[in-house]
PyMOL commands that place a pseudoatom at each C-alpha (Angstrom):
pseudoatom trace, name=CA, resn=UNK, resi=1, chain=A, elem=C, hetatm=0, pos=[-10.589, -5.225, 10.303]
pseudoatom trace, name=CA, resn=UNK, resi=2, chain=A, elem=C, hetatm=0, pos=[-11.775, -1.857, 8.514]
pseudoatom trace, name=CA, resn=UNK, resi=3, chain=A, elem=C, hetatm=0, pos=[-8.789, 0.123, 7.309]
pseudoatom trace, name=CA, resn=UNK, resi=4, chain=A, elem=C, hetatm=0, pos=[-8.406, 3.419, 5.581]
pseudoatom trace, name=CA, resn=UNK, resi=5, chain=A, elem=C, hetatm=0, pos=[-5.605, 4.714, 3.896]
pseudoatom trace, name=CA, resn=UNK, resi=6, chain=A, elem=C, hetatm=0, pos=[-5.251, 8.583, 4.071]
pseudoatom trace, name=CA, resn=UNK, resi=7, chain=A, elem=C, hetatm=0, pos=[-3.074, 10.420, 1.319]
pseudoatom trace, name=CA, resn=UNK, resi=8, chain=A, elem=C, hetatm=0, pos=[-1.964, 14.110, -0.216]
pseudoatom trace, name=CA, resn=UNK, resi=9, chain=A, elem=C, hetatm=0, pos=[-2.708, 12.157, -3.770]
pseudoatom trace, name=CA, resn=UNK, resi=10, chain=A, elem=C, hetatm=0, pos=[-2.433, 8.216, -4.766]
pseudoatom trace, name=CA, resn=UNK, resi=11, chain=A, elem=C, hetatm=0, pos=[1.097, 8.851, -5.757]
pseudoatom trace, name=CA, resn=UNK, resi=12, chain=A, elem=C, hetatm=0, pos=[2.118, 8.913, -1.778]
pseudoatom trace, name=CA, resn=UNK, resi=13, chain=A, elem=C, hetatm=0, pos=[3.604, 5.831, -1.118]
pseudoatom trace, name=CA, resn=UNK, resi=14, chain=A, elem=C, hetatm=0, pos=[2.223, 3.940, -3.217]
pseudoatom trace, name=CA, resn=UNK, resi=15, chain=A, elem=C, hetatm=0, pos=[-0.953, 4.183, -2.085]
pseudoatom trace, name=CA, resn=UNK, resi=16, chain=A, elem=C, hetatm=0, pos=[-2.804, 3.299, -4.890]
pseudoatom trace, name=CA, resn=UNK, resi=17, chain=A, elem=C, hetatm=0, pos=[-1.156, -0.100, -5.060]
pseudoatom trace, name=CA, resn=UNK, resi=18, chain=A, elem=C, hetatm=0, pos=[-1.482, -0.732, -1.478]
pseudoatom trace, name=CA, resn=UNK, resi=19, chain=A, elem=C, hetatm=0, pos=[-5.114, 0.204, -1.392]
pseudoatom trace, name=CA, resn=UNK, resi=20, chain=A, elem=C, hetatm=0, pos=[-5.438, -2.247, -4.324]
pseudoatom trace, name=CA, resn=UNK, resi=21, chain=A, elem=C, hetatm=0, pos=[-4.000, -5.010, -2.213]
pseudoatom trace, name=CA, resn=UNK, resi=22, chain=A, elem=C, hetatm=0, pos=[-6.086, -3.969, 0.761]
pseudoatom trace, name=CA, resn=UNK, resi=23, chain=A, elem=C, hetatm=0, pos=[-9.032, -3.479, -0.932]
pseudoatom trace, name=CA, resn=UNK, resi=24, chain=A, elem=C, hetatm=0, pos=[-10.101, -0.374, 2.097]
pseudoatom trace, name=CA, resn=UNK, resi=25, chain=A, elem=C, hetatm=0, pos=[-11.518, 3.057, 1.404]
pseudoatom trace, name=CA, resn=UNK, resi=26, chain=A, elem=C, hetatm=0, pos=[-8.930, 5.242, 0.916]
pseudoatom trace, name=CA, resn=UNK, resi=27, chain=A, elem=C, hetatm=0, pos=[-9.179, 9.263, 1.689]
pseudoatom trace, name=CA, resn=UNK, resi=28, chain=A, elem=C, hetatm=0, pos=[-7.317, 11.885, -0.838]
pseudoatom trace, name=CA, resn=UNK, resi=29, chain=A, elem=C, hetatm=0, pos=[-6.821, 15.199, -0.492]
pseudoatom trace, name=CA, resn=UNK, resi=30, chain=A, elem=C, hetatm=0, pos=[-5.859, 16.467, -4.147]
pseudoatom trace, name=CA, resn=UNK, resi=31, chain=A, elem=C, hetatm=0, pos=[-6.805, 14.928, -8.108]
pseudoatom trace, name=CA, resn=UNK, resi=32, chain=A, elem=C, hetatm=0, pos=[-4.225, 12.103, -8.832]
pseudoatom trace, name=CA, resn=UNK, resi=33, chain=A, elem=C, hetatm=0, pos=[-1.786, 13.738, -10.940]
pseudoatom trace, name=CA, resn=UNK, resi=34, chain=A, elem=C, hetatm=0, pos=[-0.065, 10.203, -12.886]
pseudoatom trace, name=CA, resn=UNK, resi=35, chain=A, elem=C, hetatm=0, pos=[-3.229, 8.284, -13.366]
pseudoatom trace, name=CA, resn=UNK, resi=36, chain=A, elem=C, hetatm=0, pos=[-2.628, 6.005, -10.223]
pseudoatom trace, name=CA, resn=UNK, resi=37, chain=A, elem=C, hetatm=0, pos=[-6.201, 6.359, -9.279]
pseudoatom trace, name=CA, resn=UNK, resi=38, chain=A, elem=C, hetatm=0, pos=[-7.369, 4.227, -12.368]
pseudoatom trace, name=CA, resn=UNK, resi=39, chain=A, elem=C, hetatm=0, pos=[-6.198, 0.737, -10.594]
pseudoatom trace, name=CA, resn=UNK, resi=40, chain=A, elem=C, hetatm=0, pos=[-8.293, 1.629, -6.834]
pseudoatom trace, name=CA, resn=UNK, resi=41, chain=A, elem=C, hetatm=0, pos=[-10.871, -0.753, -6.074]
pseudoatom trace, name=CA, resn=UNK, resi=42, chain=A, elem=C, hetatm=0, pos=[-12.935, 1.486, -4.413]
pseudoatom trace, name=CA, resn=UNK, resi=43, chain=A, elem=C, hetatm=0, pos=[-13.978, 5.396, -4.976]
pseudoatom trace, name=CA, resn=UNK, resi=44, chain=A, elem=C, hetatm=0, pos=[-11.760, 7.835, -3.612]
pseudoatom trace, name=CA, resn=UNK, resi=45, chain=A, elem=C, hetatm=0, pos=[-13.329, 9.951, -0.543]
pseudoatom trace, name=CA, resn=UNK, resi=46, chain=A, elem=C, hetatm=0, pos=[-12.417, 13.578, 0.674]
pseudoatom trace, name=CA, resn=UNK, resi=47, chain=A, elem=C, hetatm=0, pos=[-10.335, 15.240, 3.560]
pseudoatom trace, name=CA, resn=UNK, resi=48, chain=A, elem=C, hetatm=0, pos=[-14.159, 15.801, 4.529]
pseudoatom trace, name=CA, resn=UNK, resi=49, chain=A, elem=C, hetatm=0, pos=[-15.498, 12.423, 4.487]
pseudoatom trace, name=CA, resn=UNK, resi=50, chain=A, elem=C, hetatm=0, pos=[-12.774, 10.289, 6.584]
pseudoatom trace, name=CA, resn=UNK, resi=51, chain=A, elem=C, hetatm=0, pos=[-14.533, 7.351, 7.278]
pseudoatom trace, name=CA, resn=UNK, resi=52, chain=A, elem=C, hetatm=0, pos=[-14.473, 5.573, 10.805]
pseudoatom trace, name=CA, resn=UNK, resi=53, chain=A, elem=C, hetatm=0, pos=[-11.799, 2.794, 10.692]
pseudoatom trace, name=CA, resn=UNK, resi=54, chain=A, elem=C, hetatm=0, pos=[-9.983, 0.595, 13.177]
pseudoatom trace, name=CA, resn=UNK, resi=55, chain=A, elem=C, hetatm=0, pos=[-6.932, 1.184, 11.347]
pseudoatom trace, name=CA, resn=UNK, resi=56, chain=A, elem=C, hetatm=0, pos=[-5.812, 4.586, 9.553]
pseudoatom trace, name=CA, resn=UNK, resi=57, chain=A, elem=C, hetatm=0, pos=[-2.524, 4.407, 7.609]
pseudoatom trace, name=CA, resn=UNK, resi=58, chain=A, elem=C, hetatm=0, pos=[-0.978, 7.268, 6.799]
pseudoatom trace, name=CA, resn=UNK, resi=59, chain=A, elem=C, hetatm=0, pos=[0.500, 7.180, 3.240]
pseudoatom trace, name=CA, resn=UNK, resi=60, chain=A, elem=C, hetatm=0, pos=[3.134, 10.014, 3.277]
pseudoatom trace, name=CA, resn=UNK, resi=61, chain=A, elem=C, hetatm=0, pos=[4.197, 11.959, 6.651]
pseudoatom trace, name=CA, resn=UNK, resi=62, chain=A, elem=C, hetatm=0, pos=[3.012, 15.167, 5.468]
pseudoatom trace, name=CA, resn=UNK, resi=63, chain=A, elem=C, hetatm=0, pos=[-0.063, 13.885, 5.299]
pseudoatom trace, name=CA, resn=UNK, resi=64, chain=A, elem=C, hetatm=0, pos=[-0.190, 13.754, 9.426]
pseudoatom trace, name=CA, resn=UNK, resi=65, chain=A, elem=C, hetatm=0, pos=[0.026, 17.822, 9.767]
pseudoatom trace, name=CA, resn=UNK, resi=66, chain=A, elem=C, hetatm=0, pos=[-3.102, 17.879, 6.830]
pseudoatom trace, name=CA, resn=UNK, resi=67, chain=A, elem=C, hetatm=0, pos=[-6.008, 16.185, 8.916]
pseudoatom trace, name=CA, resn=UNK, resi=68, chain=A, elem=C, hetatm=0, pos=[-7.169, 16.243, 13.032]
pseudoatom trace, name=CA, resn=UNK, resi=69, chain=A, elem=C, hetatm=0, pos=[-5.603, 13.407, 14.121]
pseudoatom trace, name=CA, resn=UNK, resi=70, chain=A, elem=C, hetatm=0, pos=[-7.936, 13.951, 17.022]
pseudoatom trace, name=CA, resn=UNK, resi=71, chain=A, elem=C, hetatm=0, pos=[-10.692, 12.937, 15.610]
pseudoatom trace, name=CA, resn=UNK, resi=72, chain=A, elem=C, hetatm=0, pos=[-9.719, 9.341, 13.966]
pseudoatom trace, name=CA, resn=UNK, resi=73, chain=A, elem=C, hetatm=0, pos=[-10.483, 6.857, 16.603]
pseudoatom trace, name=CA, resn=UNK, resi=74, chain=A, elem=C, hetatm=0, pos=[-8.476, 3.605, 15.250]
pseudoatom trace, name=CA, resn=UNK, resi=75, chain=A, elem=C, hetatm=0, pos=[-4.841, 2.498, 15.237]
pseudoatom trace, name=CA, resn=UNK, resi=76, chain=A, elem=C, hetatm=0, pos=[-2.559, 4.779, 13.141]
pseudoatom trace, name=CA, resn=UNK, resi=77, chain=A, elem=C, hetatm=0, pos=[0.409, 4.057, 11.097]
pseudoatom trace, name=CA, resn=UNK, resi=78, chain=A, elem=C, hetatm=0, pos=[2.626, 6.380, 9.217]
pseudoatom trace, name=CA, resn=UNK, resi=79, chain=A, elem=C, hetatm=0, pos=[5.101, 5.309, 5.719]
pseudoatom trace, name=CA, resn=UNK, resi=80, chain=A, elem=C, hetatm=0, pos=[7.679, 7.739, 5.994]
pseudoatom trace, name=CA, resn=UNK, resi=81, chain=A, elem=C, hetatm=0, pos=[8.469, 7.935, 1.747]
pseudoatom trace, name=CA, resn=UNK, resi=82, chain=A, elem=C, hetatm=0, pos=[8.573, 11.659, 0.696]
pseudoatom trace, name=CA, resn=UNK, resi=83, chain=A, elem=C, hetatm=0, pos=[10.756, 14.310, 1.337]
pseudoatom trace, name=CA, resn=UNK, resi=84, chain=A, elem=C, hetatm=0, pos=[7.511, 16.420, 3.543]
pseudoatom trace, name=CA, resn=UNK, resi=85, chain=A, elem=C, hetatm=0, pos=[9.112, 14.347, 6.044]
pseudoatom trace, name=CA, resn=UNK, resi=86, chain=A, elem=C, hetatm=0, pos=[12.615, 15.977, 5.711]
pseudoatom trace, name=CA, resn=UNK, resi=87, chain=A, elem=C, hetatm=0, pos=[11.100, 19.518, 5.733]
pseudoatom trace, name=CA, resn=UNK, resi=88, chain=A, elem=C, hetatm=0, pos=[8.774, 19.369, 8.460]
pseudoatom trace, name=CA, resn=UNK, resi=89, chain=A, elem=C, hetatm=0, pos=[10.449, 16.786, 10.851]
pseudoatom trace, name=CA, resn=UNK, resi=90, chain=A, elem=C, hetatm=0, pos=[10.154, 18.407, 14.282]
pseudoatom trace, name=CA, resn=UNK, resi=91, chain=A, elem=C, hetatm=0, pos=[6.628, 18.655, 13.603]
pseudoatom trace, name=CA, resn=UNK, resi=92, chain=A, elem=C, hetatm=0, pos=[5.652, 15.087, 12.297]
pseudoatom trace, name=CA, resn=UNK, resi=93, chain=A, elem=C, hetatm=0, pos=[7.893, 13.886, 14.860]
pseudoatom trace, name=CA, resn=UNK, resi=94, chain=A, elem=C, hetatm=0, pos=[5.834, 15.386, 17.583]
pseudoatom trace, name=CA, resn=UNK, resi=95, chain=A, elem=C, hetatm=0, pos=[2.315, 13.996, 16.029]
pseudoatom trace, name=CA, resn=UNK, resi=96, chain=A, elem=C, hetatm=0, pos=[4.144, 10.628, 15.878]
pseudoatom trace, name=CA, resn=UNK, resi=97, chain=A, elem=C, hetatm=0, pos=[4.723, 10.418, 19.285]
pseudoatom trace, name=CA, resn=UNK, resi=98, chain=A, elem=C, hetatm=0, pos=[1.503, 12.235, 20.767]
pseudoatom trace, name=CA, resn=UNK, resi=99, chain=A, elem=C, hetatm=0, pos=[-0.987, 9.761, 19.053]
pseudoatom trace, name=CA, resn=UNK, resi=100, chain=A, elem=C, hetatm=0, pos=[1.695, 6.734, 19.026]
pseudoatom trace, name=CA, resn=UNK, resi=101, chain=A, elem=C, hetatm=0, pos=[1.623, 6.365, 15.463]
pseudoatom trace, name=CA, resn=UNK, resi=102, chain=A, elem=C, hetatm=0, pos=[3.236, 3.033, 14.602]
pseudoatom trace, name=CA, resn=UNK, resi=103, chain=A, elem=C, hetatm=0, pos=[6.599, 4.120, 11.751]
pseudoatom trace, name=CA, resn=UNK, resi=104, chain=A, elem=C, hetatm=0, pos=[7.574, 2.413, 8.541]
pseudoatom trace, name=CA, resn=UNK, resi=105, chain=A, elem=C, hetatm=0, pos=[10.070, 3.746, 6.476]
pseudoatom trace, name=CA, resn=UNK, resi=106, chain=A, elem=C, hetatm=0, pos=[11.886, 3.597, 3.371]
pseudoatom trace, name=CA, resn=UNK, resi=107, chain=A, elem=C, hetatm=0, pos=[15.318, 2.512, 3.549]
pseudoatom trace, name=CA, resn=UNK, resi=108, chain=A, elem=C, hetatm=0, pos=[16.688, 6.585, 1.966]
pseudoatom trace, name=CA, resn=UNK, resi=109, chain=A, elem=C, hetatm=0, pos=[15.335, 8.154, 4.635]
pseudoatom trace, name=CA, resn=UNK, resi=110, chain=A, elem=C, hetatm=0, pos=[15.774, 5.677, 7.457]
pseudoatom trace, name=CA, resn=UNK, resi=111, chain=A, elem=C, hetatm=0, pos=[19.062, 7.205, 9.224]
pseudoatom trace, name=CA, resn=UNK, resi=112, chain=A, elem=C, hetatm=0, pos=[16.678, 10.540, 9.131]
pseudoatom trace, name=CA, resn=UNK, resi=113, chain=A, elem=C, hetatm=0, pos=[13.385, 9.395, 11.238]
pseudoatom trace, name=CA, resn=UNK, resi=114, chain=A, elem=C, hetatm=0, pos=[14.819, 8.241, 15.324]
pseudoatom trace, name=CA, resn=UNK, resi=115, chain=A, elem=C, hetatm=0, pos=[11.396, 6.598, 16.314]
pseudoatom trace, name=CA, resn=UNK, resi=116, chain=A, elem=C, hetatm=0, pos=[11.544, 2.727, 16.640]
pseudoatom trace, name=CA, resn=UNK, resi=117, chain=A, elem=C, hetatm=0, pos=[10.387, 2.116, 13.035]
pseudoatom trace, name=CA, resn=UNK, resi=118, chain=A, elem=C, hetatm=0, pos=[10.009, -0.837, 10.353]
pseudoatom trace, name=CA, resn=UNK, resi=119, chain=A, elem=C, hetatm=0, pos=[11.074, -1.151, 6.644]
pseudoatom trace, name=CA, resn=UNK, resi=120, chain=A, elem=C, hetatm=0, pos=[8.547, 0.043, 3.868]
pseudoatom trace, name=CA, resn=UNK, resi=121, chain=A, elem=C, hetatm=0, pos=[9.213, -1.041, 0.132]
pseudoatom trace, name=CA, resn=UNK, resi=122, chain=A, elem=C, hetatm=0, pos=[6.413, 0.433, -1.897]
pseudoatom trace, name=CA, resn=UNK, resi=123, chain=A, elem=C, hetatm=0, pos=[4.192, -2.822, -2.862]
pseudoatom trace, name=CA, resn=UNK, resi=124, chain=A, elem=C, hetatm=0, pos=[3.912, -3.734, -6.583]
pseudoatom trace, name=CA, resn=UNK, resi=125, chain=A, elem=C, hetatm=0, pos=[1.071, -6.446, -6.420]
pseudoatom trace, name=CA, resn=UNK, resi=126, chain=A, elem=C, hetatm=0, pos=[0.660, -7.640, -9.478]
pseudoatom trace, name=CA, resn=UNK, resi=127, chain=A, elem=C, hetatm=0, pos=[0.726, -4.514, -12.235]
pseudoatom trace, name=CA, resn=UNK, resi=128, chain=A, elem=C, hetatm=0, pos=[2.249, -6.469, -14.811]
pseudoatom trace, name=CA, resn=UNK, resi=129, chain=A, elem=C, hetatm=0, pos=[3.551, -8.899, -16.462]
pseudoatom trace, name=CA, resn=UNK, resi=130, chain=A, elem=C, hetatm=0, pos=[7.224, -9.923, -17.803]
pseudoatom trace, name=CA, resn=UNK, resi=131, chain=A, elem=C, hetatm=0, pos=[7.592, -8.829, -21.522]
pseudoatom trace, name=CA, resn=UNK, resi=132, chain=A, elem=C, hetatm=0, pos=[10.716, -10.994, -21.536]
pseudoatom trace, name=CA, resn=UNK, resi=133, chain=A, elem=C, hetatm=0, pos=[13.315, -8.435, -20.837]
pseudoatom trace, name=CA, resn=UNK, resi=134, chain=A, elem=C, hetatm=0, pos=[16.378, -7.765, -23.141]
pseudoatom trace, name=CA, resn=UNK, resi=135, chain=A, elem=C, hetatm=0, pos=[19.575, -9.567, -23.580]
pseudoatom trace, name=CA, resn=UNK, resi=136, chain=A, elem=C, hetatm=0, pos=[21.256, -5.743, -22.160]
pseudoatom trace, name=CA, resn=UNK, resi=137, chain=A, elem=C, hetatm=0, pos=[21.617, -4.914, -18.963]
pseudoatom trace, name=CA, resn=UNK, resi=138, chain=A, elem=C, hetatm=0, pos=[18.831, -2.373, -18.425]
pseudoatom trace, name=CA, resn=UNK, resi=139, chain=A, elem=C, hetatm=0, pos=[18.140, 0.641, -15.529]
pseudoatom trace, name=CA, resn=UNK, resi=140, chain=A, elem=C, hetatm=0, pos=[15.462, 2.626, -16.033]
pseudoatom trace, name=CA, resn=UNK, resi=141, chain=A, elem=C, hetatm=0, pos=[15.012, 5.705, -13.609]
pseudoatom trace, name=CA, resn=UNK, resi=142, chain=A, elem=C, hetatm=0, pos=[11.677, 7.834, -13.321]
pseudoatom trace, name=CA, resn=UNK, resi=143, chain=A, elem=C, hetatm=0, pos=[11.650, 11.015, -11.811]
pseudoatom trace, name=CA, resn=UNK, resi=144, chain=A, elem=C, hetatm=0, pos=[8.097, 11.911, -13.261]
pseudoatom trace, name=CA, resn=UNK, resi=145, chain=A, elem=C, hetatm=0, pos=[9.073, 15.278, -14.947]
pseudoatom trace, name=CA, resn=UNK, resi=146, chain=A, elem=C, hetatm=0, pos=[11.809, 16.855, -16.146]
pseudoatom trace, name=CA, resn=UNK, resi=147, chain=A, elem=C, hetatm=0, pos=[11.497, 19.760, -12.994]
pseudoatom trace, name=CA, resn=UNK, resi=148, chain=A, elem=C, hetatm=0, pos=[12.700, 16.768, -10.353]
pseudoatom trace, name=CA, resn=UNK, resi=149, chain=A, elem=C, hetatm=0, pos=[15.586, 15.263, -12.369]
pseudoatom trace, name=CA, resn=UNK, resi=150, chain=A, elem=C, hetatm=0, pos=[17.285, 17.316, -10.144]
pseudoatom trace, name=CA, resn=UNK, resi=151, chain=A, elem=C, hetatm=0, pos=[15.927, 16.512, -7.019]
pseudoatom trace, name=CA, resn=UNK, resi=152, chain=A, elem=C, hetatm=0, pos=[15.783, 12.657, -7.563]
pseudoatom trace, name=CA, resn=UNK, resi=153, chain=A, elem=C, hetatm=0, pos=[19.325, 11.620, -8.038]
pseudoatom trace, name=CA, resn=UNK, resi=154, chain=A, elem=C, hetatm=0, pos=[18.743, 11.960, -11.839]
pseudoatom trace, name=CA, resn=UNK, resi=155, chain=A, elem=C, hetatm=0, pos=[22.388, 13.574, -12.891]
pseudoatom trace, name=CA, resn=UNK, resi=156, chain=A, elem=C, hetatm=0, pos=[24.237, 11.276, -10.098]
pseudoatom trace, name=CA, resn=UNK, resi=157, chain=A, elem=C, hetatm=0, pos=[22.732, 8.012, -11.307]
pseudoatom trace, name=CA, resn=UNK, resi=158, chain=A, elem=C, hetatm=0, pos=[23.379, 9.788, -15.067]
pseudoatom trace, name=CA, resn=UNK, resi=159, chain=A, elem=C, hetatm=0, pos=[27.257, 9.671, -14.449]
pseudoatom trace, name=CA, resn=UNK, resi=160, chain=A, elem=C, hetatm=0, pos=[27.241, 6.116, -12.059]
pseudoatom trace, name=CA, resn=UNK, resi=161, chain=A, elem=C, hetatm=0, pos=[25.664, 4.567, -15.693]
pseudoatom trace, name=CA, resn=UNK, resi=162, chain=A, elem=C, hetatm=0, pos=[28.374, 6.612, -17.786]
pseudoatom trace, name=CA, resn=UNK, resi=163, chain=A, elem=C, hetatm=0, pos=[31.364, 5.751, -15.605]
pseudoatom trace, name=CA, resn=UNK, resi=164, chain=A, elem=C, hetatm=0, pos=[29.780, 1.622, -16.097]
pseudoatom trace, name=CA, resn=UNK, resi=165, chain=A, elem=C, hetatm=0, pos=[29.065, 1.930, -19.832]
pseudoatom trace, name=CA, resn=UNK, resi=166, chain=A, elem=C, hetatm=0, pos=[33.199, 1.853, -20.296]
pseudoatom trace, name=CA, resn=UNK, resi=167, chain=A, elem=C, hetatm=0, pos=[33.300, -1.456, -18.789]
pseudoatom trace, name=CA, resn=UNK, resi=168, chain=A, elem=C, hetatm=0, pos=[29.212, -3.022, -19.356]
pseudoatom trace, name=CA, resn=UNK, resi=169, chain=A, elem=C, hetatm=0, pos=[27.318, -2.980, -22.332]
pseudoatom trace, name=CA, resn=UNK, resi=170, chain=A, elem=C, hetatm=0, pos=[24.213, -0.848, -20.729]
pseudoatom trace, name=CA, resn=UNK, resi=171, chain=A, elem=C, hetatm=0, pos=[20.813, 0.257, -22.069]
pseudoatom trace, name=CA, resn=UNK, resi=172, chain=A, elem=C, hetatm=0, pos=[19.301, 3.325, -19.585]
pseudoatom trace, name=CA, resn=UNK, resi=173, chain=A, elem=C, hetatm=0, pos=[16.636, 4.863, -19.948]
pseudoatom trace, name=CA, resn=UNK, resi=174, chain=A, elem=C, hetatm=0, pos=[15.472, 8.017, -18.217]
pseudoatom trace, name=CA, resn=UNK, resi=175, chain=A, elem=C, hetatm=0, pos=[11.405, 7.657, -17.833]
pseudoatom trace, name=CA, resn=UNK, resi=176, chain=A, elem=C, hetatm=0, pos=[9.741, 11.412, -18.106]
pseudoatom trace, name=CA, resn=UNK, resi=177, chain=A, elem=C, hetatm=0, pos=[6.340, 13.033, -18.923]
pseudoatom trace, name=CA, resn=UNK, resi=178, chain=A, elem=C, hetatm=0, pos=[4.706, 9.435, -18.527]
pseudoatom trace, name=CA, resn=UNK, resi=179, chain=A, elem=C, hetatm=0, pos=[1.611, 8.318, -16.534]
pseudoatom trace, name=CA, resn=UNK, resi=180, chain=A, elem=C, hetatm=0, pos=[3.358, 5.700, -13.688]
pseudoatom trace, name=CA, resn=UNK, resi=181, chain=A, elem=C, hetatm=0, pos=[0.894, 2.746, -15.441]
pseudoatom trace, name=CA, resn=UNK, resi=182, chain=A, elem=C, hetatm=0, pos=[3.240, 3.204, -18.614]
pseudoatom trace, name=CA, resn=UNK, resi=183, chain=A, elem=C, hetatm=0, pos=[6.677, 3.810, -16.881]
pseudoatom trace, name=CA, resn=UNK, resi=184, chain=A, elem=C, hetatm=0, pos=[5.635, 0.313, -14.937]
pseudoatom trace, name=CA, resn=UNK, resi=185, chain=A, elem=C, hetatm=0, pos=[4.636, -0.964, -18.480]
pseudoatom trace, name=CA, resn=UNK, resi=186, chain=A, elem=C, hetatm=0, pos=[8.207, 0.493, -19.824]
pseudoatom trace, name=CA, resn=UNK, resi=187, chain=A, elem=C, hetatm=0, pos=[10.650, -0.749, -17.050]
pseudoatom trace, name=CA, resn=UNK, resi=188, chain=A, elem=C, hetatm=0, pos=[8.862, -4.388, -17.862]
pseudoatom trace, name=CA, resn=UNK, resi=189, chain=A, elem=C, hetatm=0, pos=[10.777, -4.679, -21.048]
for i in range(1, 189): cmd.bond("trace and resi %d" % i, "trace and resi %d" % (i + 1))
show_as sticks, trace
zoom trace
């Protein structure tokens, strides 16, 4: 079966890992900004050049209001992940149901999205290996940049670790300014 992952950037998702696994084309609308594109197994293609497929998933909801939905003949999903879902709900919820798009979502914003829907963990395949760990208890946390530690739970998850470091011995790190390759490479140890 052809199938064709459609994406804002390879970040969505993890669309970059999933179209790994898949091995299908995979459409993008803007320049991966973290370096995910370097693992595809196939070129990246434009808004403008959407393949036919007989399955289209959707990796992000926002991506749904960014592309004619009309015009894709194949099965659609959608992986509700990102927070375009959250600001644009009424919206997406209305393509979702108008071109019965098939819902998977990730477990934060499942009590959010009312369609029937399925679970979506972002897939790892197989990035990396095991450096052995530590002998600490480690959490590592990776908003990207500094501009969304305060939009992903960075100061709450700050003074969860502070409130356990009384009781645990605990090593945290707080993963910013790195490609998503080396924060993969850095929660490995």
């Amino acid at each position: 079966m052809s199938i064709c992952i459609i994406c804002i950037d390879t970040t969505f998702s993890g669309a970059a890992v999933l179209q790994r696994e898949l091995d299908c084309n995979i459409v993008t609308q803007l320049p991966d900004p973290k370096g995910y594109n370097k693992i595809l197994t196939r070129k990246e293609l434009s808004f403008d050049n959407i393949p036919v497929a007989k399955h289209y998933i959707f990796a992000g909801a926002g991506v749904l209001t960014k592309v004619n939905l009309e015009e894709l003949p194949g099965k659609k999903s959608v992986l509700i992940t990102d927070s375009h879902y959250l600001t644009n709900t009424k919206t997406i919820d209305q393509l979702i149901e108008r071109y019965n798009i098939q819902v998977h979502c990730m477990a934060d914003l499942w009590k959010f999205c009312k369609h029937e829907k399925k679970m979506y963990v972002h897939p790892f395949g197989k990035l990396i290996e095991s450096t052995g760990g530590s002998d600490k208890f480690s959490i590592c946390h990776s908003p990207y940049h500094k501009y969304y530690l305060n939009t992903k739970g960075s100061s709450e998850i700050q003074w969860a670790i502070e409130q356990l470091k009384t009781d645990y011995e605990i090593h945290y790190k707080c993963l910013i300014n790195m490609s998503w390759q080396d924060a993969i490479k850095a929660k490995a140890q």
